[in-house]
Backbone as JSON, one array per atom type, in Angstrom:
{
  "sequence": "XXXXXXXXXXXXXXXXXXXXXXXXXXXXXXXXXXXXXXXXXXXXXXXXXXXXXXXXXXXXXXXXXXXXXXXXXXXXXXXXXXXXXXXXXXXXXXXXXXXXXXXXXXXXXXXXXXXXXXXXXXXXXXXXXXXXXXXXXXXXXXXXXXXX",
  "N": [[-1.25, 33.53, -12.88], [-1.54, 30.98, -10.64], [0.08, 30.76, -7.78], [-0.43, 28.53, -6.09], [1.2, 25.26, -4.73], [1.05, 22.23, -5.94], [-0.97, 19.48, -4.44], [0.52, 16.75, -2.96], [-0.14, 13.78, -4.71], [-2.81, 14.21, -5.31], [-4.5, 14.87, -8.38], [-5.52, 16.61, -11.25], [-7.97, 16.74, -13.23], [-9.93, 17.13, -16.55], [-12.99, 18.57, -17.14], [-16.68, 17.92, -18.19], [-17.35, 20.48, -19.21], [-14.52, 21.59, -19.43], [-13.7, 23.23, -17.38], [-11.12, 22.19, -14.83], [-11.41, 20.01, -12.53], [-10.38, 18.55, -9.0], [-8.9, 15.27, -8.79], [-10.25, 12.57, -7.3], [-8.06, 10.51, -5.38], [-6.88, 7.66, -5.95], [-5.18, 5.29, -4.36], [-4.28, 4.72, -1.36], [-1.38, 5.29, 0.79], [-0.08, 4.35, 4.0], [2.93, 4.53, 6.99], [3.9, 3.18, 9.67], [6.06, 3.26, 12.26], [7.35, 0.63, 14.46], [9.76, -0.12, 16.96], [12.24, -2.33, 15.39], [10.12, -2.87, 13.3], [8.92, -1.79, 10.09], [4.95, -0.65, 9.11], [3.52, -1.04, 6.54], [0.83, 0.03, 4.63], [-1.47, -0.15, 2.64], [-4.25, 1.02, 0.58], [-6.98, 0.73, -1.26], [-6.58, 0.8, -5.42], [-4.09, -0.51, -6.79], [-2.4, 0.04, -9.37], [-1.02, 0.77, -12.83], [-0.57, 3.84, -12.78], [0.12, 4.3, -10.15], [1.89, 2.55, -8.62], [4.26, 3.11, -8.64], [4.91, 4.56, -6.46], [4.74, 2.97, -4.49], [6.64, 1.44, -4.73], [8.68, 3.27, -4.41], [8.18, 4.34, -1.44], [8.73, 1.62, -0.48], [10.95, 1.45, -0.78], [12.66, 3.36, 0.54], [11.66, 3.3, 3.06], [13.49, 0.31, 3.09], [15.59, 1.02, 3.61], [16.01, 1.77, 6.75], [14.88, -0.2, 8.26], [14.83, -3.4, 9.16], [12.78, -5.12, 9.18], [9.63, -5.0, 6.79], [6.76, -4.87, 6.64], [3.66, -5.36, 5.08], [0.71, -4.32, 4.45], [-2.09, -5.53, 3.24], [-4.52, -5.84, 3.04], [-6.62, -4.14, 2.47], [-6.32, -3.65, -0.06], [-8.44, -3.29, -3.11], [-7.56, -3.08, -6.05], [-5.44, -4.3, -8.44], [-3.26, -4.64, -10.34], [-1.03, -5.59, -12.91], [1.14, -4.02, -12.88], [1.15, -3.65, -10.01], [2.17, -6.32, -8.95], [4.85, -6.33, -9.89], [5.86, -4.23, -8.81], [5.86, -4.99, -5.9], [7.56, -7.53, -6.28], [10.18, -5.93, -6.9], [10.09, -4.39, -4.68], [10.51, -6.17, -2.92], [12.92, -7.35, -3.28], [14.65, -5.23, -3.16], [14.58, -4.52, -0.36], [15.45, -7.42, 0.85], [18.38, -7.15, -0.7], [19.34, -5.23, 0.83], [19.85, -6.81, 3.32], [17.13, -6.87, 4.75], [14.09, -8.18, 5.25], [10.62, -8.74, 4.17], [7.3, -8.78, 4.28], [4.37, -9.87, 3.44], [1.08, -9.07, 4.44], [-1.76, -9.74, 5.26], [-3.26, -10.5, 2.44], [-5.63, -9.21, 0.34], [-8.17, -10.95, -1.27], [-8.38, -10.24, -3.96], [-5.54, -9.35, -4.4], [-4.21, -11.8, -3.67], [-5.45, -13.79, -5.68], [-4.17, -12.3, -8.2], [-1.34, -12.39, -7.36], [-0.89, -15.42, -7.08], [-1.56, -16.32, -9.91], [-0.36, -15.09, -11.29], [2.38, -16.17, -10.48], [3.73, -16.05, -8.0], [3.21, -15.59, -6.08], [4.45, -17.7, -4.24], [6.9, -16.7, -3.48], [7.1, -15.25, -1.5], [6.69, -14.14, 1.88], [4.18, -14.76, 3.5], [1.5, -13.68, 5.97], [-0.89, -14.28, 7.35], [-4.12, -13.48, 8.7], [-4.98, -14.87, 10.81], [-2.45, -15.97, 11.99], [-0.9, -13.55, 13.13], [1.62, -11.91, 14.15], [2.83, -10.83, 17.35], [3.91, -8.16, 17.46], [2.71, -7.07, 15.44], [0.17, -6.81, 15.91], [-3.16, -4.85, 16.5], [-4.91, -2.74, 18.73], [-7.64, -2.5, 18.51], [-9.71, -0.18, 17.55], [-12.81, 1.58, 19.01], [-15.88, 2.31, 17.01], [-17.61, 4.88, 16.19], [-21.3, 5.49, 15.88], [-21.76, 8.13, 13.23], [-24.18, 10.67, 14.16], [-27.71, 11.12, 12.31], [-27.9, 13.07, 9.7], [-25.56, 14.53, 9.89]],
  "CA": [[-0.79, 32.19, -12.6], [-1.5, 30.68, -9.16], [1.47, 29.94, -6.78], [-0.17, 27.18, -4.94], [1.86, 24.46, -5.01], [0.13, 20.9, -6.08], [-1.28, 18.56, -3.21], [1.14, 15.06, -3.43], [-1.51, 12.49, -4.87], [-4.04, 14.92, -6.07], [-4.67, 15.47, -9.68], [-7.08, 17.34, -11.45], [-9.28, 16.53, -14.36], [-10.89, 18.03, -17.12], [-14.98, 18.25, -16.55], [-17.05, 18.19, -19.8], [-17.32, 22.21, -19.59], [-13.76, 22.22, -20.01], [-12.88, 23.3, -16.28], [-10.77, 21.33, -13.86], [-11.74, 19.92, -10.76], [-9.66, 17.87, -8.1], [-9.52, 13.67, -9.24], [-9.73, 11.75, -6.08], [-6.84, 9.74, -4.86], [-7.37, 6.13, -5.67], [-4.58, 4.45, -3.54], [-3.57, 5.84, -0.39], [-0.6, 4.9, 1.65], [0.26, 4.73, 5.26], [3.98, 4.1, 7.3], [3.83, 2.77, 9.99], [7.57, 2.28, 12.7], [7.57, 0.25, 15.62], [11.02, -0.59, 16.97], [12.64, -2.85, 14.12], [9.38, -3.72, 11.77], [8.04, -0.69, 9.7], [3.88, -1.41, 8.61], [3.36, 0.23, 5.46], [-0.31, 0.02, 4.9], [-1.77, -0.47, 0.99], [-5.45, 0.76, 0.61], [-7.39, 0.9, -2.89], [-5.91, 0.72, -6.33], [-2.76, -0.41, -7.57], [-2.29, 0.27, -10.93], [0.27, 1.77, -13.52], [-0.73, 5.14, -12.47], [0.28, 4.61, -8.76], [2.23, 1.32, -8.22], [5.97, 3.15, -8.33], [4.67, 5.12, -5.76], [4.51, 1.97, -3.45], [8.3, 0.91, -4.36], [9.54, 4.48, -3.35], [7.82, 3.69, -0.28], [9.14, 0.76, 0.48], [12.84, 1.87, -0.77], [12.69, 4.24, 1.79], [11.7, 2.5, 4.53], [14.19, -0.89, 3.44], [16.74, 1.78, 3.9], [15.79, 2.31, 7.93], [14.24, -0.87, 8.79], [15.4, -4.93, 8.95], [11.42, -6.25, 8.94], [8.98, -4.66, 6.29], [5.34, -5.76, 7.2], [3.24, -4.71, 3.43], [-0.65, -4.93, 4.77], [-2.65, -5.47, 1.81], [-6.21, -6.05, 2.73], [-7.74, -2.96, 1.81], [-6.8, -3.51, -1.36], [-9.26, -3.38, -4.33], [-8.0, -3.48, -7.3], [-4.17, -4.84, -8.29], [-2.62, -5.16, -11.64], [0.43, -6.27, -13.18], [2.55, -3.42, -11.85], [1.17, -3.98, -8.85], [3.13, -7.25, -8.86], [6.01, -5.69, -10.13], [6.02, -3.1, -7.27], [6.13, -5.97, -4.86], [8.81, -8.2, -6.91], [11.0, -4.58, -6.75], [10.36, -3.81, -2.99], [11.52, -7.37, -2.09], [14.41, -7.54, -3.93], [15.31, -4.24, -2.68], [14.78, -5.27, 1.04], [16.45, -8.53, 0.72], [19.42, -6.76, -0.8], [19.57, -4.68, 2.57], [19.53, -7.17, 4.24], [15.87, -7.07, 5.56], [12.79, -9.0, 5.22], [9.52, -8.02, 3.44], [5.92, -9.89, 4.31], [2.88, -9.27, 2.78], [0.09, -9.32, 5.48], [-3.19, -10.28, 5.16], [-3.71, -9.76, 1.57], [-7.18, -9.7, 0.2], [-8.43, -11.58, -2.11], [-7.91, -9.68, -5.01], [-3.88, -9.52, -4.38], [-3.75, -13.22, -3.69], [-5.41, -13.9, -6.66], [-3.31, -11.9, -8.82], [0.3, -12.83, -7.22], [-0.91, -16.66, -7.67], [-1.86, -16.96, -11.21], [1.43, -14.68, -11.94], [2.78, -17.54, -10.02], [4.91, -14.84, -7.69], [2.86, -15.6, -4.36], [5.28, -18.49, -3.17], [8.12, -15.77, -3.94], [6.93, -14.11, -0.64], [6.42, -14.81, 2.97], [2.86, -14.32, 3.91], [1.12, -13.91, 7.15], [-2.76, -14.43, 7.41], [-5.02, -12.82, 9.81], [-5.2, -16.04, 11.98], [-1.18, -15.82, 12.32], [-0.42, -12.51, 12.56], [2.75, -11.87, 15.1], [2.25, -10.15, 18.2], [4.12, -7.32, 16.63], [1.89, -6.65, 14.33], [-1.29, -6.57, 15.87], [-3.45, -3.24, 17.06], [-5.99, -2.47, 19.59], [-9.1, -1.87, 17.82], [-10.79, 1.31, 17.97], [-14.24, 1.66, 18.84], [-15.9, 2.86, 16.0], [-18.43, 5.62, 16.92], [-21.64, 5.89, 14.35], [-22.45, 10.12, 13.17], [-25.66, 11.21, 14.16], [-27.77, 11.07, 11.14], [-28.01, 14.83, 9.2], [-23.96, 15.46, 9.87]],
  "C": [[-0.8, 31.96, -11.08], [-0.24, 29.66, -8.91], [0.89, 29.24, -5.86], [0.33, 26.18, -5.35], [0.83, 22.89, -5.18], [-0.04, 20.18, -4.55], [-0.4, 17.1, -4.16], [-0.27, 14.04, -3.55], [-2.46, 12.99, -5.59], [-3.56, 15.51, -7.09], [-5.83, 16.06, -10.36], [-7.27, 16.9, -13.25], [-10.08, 17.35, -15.22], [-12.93, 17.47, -16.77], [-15.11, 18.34, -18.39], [-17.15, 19.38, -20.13], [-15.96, 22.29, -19.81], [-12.64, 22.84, -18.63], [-12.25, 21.87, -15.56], [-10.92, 21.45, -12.55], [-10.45, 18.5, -10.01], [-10.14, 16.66, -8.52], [-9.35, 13.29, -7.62], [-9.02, 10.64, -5.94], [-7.35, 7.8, -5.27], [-6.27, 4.89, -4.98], [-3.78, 5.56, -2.57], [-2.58, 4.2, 0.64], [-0.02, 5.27, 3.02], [1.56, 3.56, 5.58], [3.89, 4.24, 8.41], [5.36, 2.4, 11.39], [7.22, 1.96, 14.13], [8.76, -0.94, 15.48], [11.64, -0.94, 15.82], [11.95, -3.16, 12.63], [8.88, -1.66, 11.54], [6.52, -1.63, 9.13], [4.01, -0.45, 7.57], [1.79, -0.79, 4.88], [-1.19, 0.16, 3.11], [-3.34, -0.09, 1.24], [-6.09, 0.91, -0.98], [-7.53, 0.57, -4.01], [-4.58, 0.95, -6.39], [-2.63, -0.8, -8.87], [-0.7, 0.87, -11.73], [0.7, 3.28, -12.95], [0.19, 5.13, -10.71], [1.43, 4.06, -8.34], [4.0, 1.73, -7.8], [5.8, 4.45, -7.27], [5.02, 4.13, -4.19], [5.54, 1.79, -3.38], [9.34, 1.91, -3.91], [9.26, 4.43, -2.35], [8.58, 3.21, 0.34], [10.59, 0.54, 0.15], [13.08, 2.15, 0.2], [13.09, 3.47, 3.21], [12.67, 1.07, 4.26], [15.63, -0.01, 4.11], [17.25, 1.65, 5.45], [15.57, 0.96, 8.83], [14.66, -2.71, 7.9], [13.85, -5.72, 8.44], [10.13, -5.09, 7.9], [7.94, -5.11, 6.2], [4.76, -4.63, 5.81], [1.72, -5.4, 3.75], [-1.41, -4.71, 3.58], [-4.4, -5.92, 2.0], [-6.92, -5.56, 2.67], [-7.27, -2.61, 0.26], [-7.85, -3.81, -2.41], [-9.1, -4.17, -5.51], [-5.87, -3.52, -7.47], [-3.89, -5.51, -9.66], [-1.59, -5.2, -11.42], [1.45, -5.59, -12.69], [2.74, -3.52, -10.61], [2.18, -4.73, -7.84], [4.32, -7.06, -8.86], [6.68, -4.71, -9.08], [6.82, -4.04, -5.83], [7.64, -6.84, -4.84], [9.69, -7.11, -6.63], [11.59, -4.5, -5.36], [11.0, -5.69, -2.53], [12.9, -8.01, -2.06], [15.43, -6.27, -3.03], [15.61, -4.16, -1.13], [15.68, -6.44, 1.47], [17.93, -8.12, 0.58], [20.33, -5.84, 0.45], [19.98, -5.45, 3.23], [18.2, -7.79, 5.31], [14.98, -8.28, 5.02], [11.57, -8.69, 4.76], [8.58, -9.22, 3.7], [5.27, -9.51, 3.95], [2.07, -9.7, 4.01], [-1.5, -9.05, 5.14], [-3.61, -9.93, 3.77], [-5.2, -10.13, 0.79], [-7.28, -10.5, -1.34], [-8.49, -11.58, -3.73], [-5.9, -9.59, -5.32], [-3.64, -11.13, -4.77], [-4.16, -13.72, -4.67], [-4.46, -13.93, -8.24], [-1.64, -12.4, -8.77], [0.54, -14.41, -7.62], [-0.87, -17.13, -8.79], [-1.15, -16.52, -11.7], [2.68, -15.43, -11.36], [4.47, -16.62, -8.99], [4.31, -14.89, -6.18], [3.56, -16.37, -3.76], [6.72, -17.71, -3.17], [8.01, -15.0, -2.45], [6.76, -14.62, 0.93], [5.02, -13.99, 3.29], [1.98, -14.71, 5.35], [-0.32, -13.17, 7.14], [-3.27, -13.8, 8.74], [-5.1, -14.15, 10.74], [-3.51, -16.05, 12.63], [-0.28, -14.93, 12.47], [0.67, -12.07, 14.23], [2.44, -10.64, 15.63], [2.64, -8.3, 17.84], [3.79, -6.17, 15.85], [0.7, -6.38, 14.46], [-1.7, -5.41, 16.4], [-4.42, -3.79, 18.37], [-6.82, -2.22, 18.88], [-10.07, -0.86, 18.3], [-12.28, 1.56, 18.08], [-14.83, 2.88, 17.86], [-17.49, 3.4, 16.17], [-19.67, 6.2, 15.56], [-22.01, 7.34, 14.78], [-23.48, 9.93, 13.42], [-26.08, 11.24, 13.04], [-27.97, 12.65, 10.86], [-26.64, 15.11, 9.27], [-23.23, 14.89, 9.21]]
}
C-alpha cells in the first residue's frame, strides 16, 4: 500500500486496461489579498463535482476580508451549482458584513446567472469599470522557442 498522500484536486481514473492514471483538474482556483479586497480568481469548470469547492473558498476568505472581488472570465463552463455556489458565498459575505462582486464574468456565467434570473442579485463590475484596486500590470508574455 503506498503512503503517498493524494494531491488536493487531483483524481485518478480508471483507463480501459483497468489501470489508473491522474484525471486533470478541470477548475482551478486562485486567492488573491490586497489590503481590504481579497481576488479569488475562477478558471474552467464549475460543476457539481467542484462548485462547493468555490464556497469553501470564499467562506474562508469572507471570514478575513470586508470586499470579495470573484473574477470569472476564465470561466468555461457553469452549471446550476455553479449558481448556487455564488448565491451561498454572497449570503455568507453579506452576513459578515462584507461585500462580494463578480468581475468580469464571461459570457458563459452571465448567461447562466441571467436566465436563472440571479444576475441582478449581484454587483457586477465589467472590464471597462474595473476599480483601480483591482487592476494588474500585465505581464509580457514571452513565446517558447519552437521544439521545447
Amino acid at each position: 500500500m503506498s503512503r503517498e498522500l493524494p494531491v488536493f484536486g487531483r483524481h485518478h481514473v480508471r483507463t480501459a486496461s483497468g489501470s489508473l492514471r491522474p484525471d486533470d483538474p478541470i477548475m482551478w482556483l486562485s486567492c488573491e489579498v490586497r489590503g481590504d479586497v481579497t481576488r479569488v480568481s475562477v478558471a474552467g469548470e464549475v460543476d457539481l463535482s467542484n462548485a462547493h469547492l468555490l464556497v469553501e473558498l470564499l467562506e474562508n476568505v469572507a471570514a478575513r476580508s470586508p470586499l470579495v472581488a470573484v473574477d470569472l472570465s476564465e470561466v468555461t463552463f457553469f452549471g446550476a451549482h455553479g449558481t448556487d455556489a455564488l448565491v451561498r458565498a454572497r449570503r455568507l459575505v453579506t452576513e459578515r458584513g462584507g461585500r462580494l462582486t463578480l468581475c468580469y464574468p464571461s459570457p458563459v456565467v452571465r448567461r447562466v446567472l441571467d436566465v436563472t434570473g440571479t444576475l441582478d442579485g449581484f454587483e457586477v463590475v465589467e472590464r471597462t469599470s474595473v476599480p483601480a484596486v483591482l487592476r494588474r500590470t500585465a505581464r509580457r508574455v514571452v513565446p517558447a522557442p519552437a521544439g521545447s
